[in-house]
C-alpha positions as CSV (number, residue, x, y, z in Angstrom):
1,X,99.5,122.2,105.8
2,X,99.3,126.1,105.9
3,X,100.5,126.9,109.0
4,X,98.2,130.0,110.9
5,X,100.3,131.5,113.3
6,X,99.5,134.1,116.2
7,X,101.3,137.6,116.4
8,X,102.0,140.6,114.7
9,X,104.5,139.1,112.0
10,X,101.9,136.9,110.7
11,X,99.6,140.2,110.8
12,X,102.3,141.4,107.9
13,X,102.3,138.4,106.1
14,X,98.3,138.5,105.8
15,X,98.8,142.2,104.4
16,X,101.2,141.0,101.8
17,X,98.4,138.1,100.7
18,X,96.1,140.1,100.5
19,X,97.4,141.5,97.2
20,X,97.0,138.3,95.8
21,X,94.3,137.4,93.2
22,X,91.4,135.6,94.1
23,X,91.9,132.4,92.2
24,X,95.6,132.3,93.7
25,X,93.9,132.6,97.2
26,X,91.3,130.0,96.3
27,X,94.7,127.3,95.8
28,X,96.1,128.4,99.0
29,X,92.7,128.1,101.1
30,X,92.0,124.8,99.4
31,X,95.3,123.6,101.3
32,X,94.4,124.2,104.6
33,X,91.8,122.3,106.4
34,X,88.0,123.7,108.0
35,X,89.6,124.6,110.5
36,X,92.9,126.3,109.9
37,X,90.9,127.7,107.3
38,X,88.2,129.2,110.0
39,X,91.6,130.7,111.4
40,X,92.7,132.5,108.8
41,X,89.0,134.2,108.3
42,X,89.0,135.4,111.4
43,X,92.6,137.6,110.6
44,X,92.0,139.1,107.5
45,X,88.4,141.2,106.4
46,X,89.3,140.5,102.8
47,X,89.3,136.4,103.6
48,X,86.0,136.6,105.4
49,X,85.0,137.8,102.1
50,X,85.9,136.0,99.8
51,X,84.9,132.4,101.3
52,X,83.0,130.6,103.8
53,X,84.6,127.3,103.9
54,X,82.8,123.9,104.1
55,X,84.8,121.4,105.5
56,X,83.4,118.2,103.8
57,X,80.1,117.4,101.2
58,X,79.8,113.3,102.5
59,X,77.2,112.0,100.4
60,X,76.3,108.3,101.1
61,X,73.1,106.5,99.7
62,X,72.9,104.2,102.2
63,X,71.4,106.8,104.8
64,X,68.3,108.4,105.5
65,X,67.3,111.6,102.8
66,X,64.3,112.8,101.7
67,X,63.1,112.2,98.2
68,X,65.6,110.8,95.9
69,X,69.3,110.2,96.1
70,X,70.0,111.9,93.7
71,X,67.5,115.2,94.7
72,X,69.2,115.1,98.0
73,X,72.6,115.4,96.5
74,X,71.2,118.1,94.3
75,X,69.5,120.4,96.6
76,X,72.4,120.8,99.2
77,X,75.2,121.6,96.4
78,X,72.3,124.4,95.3
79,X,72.4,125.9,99.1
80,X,76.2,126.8,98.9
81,X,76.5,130.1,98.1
82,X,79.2,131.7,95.2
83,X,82.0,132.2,97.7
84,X,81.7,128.8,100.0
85,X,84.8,126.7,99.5
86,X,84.6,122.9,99.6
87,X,87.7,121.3,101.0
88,X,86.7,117.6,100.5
89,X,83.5,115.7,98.5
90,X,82.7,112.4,98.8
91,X,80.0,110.3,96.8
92,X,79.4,106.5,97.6
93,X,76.3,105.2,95.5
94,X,75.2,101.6,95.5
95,X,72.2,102.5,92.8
96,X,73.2,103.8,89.0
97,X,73.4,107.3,88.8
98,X,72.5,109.5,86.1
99,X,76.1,110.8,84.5
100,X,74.9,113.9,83.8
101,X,73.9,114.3,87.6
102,X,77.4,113.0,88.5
103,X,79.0,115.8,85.9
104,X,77.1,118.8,87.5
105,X,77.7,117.8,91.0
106,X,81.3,117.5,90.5
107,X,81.4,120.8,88.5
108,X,79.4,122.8,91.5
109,X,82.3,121.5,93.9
110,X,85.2,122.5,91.3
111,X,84.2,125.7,90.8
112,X,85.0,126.0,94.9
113,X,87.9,124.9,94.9
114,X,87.7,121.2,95.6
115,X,91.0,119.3,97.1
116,X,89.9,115.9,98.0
117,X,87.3,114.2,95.4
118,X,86.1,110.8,96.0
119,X,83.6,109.2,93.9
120,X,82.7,105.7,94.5
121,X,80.3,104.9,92.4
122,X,78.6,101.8,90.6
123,X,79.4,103.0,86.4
124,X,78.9,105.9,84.5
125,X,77.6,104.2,82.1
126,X,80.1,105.2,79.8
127,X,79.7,108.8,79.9
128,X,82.5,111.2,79.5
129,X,84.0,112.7,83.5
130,X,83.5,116.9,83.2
131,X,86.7,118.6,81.3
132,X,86.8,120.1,84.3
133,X,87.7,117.0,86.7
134,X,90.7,116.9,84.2
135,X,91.7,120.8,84.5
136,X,91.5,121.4,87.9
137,X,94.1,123.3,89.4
138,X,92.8,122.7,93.0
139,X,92.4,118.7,93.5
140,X,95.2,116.8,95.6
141,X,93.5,113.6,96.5
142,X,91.4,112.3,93.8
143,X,89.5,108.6,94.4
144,X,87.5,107.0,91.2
145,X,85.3,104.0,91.4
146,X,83.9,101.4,91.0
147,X,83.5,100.5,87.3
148,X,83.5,104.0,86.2
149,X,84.8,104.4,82.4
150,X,87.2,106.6,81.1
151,X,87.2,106.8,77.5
152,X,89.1,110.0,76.9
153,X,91.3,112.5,78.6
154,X,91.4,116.1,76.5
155,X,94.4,117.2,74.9
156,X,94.0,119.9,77.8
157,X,94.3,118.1,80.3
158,X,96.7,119.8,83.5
159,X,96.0,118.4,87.1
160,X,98.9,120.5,89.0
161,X,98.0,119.9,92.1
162,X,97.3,116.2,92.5
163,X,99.4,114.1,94.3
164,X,97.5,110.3,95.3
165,X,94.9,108.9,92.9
166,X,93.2,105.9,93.5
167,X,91.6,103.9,91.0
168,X,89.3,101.2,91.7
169,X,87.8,98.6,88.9
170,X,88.2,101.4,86.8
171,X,88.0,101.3,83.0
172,X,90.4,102.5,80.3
173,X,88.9,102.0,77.0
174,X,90.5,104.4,74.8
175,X,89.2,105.0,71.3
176,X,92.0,106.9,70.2
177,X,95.2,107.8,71.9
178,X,96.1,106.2,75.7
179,X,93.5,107.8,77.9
180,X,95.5,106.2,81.0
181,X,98.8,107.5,79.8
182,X,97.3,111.1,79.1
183,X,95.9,110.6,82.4
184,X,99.5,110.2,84.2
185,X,101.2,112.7,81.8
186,X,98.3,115.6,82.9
187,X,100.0,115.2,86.7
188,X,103.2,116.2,86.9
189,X,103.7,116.2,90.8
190,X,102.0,112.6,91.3
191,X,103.5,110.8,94.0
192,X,100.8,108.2,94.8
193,X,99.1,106.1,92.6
194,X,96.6,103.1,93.7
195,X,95.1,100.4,90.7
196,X,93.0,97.9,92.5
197,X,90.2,95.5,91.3
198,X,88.5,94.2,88.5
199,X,89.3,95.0,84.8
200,X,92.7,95.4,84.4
201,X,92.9,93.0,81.2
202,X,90.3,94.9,79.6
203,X,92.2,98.0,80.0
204,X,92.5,99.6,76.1
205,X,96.2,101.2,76.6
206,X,99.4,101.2,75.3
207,X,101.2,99.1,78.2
208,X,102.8,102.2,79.2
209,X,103.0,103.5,83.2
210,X,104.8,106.4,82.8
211,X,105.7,109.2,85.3
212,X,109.0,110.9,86.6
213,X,107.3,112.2,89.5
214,X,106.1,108.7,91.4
215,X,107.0,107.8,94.3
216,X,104.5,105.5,95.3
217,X,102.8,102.3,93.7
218,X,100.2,99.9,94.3
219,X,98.8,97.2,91.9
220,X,96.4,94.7,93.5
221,X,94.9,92.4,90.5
222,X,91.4,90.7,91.9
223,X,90.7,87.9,89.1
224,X,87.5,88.2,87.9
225,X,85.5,84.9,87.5
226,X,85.7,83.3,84.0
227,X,89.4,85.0,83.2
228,X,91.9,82.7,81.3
229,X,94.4,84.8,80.6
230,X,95.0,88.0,78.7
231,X,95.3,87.7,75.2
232,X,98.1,89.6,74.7
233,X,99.8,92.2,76.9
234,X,102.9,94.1,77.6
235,X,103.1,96.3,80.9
236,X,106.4,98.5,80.9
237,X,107.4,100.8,84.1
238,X,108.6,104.0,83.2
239,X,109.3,105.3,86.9
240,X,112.4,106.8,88.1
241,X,111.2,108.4,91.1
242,X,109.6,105.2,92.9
243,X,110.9,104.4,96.2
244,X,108.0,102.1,96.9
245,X,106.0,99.0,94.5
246,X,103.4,97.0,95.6
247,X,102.2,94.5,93.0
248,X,99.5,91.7,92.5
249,X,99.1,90.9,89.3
250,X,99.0,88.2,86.7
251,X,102.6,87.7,84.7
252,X,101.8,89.4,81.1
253,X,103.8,88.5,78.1
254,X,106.5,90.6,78.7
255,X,108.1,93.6,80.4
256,X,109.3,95.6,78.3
257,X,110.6,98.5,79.8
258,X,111.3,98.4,83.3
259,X,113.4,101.5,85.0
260,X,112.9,101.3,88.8
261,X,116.1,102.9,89.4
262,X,114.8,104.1,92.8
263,X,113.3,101.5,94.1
264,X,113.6,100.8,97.7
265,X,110.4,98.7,99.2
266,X,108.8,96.1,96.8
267,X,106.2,93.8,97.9
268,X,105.6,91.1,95.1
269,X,102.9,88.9,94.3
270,X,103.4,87.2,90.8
271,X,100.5,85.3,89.7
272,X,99.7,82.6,86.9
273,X,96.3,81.4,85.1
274,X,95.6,77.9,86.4
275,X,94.4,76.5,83.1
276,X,98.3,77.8,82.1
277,X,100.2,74.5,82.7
278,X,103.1,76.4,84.4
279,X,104.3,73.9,86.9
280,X,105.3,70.0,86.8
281,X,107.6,69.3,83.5
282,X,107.4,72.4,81.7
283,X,109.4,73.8,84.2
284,X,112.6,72.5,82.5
285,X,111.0,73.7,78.8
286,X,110.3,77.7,78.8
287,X,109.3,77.3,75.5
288,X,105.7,76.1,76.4
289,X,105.5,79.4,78.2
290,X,104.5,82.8,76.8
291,X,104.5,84.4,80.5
292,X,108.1,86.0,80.8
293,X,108.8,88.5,84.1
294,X,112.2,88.4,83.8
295,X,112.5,92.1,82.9
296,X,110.2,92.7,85.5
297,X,112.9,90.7,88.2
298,X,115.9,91.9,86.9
299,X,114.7,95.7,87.4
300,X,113.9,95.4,91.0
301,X,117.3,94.7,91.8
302,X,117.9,97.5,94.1
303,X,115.7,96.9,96.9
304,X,116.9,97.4,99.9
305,X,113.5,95.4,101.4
306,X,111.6,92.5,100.0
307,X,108.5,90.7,100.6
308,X,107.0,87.8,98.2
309,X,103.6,86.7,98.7
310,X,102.0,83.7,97.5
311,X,103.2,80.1,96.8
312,X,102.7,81.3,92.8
313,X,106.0,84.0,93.1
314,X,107.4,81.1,94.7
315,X,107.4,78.7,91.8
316,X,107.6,81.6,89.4
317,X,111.2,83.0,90.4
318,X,112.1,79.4,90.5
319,X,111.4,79.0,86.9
320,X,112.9,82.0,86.0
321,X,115.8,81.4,88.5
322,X,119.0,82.3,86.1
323,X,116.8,85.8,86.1
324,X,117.7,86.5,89.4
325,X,120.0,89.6,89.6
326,X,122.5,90.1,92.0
327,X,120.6,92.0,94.7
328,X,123.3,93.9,96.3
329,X,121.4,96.1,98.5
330,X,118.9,93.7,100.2
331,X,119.2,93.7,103.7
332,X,115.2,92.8,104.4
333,X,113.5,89.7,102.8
334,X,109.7,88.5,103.9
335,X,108.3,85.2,102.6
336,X,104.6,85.2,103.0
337,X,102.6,82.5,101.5
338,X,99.7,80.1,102.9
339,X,100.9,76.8,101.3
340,X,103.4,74.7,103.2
341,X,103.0,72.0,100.4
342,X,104.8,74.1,97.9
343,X,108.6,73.9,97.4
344,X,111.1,76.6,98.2
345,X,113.3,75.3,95.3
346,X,113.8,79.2,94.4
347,X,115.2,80.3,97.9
348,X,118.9,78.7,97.6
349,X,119.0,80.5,94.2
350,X,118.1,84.1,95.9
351,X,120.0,83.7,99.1
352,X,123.2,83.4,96.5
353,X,122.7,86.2,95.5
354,X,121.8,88.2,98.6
355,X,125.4,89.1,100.4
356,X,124.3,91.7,102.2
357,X,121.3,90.4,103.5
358,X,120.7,90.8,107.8
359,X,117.0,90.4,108.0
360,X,114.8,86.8,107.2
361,X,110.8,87.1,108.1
362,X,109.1,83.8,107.4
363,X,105.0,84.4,107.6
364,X,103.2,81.6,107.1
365,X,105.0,78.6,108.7
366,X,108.0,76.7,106.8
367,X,107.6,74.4,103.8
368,X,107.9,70.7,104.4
369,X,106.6,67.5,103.2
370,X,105.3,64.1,104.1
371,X,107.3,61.1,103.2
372,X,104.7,59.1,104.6
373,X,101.5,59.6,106.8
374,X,103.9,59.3,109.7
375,X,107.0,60.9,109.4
376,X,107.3,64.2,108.9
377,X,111.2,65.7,106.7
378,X,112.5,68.1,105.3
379,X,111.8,68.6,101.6
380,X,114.6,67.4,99.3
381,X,114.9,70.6,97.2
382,X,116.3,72.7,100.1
383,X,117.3,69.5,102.8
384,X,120.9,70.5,102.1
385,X,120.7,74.4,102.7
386,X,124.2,74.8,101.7
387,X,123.9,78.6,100.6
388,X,123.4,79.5,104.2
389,X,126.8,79.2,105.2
390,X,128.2,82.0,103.5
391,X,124.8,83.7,104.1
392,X,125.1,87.2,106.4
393,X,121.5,87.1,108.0
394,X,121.9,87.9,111.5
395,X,117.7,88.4,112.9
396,X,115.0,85.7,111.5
397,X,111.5,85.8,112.2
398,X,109.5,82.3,111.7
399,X,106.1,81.2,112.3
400,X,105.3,77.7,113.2
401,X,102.7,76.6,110.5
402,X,102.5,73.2,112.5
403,X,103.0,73.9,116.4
404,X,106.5,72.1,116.4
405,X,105.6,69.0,113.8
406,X,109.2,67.1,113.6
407,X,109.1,68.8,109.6
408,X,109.6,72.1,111.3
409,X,111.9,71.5,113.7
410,X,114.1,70.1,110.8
411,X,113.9,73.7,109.3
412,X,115.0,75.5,112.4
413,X,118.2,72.7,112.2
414,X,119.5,73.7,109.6
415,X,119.0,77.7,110.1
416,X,120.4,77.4,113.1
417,X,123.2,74.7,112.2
418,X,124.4,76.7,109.5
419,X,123.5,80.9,109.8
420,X,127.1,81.4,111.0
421,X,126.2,85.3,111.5
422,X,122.4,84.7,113.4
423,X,122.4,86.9,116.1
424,X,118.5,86.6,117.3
425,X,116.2,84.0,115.9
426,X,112.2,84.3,117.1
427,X,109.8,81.7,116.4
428,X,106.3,82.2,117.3
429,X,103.7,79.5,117.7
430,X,100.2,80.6,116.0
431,X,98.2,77.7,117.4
432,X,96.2,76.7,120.6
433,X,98.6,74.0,122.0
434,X,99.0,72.4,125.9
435,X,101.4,73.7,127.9
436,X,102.7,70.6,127.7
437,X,103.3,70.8,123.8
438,X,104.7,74.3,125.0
439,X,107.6,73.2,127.1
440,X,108.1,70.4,124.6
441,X,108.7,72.6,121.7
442,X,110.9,75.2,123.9
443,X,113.2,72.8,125.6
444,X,113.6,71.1,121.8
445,X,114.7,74.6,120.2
446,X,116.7,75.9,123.4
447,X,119.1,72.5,122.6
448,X,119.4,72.6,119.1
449,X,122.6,73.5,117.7
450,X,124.0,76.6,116.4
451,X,126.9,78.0,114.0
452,X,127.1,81.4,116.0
453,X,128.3,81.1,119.9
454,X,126.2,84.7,119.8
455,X,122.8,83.5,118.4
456,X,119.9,84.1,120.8
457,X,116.7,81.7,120.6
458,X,113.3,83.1,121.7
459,X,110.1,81.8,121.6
460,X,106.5,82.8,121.8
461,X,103.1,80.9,121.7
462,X,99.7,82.6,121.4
């Protein structure tokens, strides 16, 4: 933010500015908010000007205008005047617009200086975005969606300025070169990029996310109804700046290139096509599988936290188990997944090779089975729990999925029987129980026993 200080050295510092040209001061106001901005008109003659400045353009179709939607949106970008400055313009459209409509509006709020753009809209029907969205030197913030296309990205193309874009069910269909690669390459000071929704497999693209400059990433995949699978697809990461990868998305083919180098925070959702028989015997036969992350595993082997989501990541770092790199600077791991029916086969393979891990969050309650329909054990594939012994957790985190079934309370056993280094485990009850229940699942955990003489038990219930 550009600071507006009082006194007479920020006086000085307004005289030197003021030898600046116009399209340089245009940049700097376009950093500063309404009202900062409103302070620095009031300092200088020259500022008051050159601009006016309008704070925010929110145009919304779902409230009250006259005339069209469209007419409305047209007749207040015509009342700005030459020198008004738009900090931020937002369009949310239920109704198809005309594109051409769309291209003029966002070219009336360029031309000021825009820094925030946000343009959630229902298609473009194709229609090419204005050069100018793709050569401003002005925009920061820039939000696209839904279902808008983008076909092509000019040779031109320099976005210096931009830092977070958010895409959302937004489509790539490139006729000739990469229009979403020329799209990353045009911002070289990126640091946050969003890809959410629909259409990701019909993306027209080389496979390639490439960028030195990002920091931040998030890919949520929302299957669309009647998908089976991609047909083919590679999706390579080419980013040596990112500290931070959230990613829901269905396992391609392969992974090609993967240079996370930076990574610190990755939150993991790995998901399969049902109608893929993934599971049952072809676990022990890759061969019946063209789904291969192990790239994609292998590269995000310098964590330092970690959080896998669904019961799908679970079975798929299972398969790919001799995959699973030595993570060396793990010291957070969450589990979060809805399904207490599906086995946890993978975990004594990643706790191996976790020696520096302190931190165990369980979401979701623990995974057991039923041998019969009354008697509740723990699950054969991780009864034994052997890796915990030489494992260096010292907090964990669990909630009860069951309120205290005898299943759970096997779980907690062996944590607690074998976590020689637990300093402080919490386990929280989720469900409406008696108090009775309440002092029965307390007095149960308080006397179970533990590998560390310093391990603290506490318990909570909704």
């Amino acid at each position: 933010m550009f600071e507006v200080p009082n006194g007479t050295h920020w006086c000085k510092k307004m005289d030197r500015m003021s030898g600046l040209a116009d399209e340089t001061l245009n940049v700097i106001m376009g950093f500063n908010g309404a009202t900062e901005a409103a302070r620095v008109l009031t300092l200088a003659k020259r500022f008051r000007n050159l601009h006016t400045v309008v704070g925010s353009l929110n145009f919304d179709d779902i409230n009250d205008f006259h005339g069209t939607f469209s007419e409305f949106v047209s007749e207040r970008l015509g009342l700005l005047e030459d020198n008004q400055f738009v900090r931020r313009f937002s369009l949310k459209a239920r109704a198809i617009l005309d594109p051409a409509d769309i291209a003029q509006w966002l070219r009336d709020v360029l031309k000021r200086g825009v820094v925030d753009v946000s343009l959630h809209i229902h298609g473009n029907n194709g229609a090419p975005l204005p050069l100018e969205l793709f050569n401003s030197r002005s925009v920061g913030m820039l939000r696209l969606g839904r279902h808008l296309v983008i076909s092509e990205v000019p040779a031109t193309a320099a976005l210096p300025a931009l830092e977070t874009l958010v895409l959302d069910s937004v489509r790539f269909h490139a006729f000739g070169d990469c229009a979403f690669q020329a799209f990353l390459s045009a911002c070289p000071t990126l640091k946050d990029l969003t890809i959410n929704g629909w259409f990701w497999e019909t993306w027209r693209w080389g496979g390639m996310l490439s960028n030195n400059s990002l920091q931040r990433l998030t890919i949520t995949r929302r299957m669309q109804s009647g998908f089976d699978g991609f047909d083919y697809q590679e999706i390579s990461f080419q980013t040596p700046s990112l500290r931070y990868l959230d990613y829901t998305n269905f396992v391609p083919d392969a992974y090609p290139v993967v240079n996370l180098e930076s990574l610190e925070e990755a939150k993991i959702d790995l998901q399969v096509v049902e109608d893929r028989e993934w599971f049952g015997e072809l676990l022990e036969d890759p061969d019946h599988l063209s789904n291969n992350p192990t790239n994609f595993i292998e590269g995000i082997k310098n964590v330092k936290s970690l959080t896998l989501s669904s019961s799908s990541t679970f079975q798929t770092l299972y398969f790919f188990r001799e995959s699973i790199p030595l993570f060396e600077n793990l010291h957070h791991l969450t589990m979060r997944h809805s399904d207490m029916r599906i086995c946890w086969r993978f975990l004594p393979f990643l706790l191996s090779k976790t020696p520096n891990l302190k931190t165990l969050h369980i979401e979701g309650g623990l995974h057991y089975a039923q041998k019969s329909e009354s008697l509740d054990y723990v699950c054969e594939c991780v009864s034994e729990y052997s890796c915990l012994s030489s494992c260096a957790v010292e907090f964990m985190d669990i909630n009860l999925w069951d309120d205290g079934a005898e299943g759970e309370m096997e779980q907690i056993k062996h944590f607690l029987g074998k976590l020689a280094h637990l300093e402080l485990l919490k386990v929280h009850s989720l469900g409406s129980i008696s108090d009775g229940e309440k002092l029965r699942i307390t007095n149960h955990l308080l006397m179970l026993p533990r590998a560390s003489p310093k391990c603290k038990v506490e318990i909570s219930f909704r």
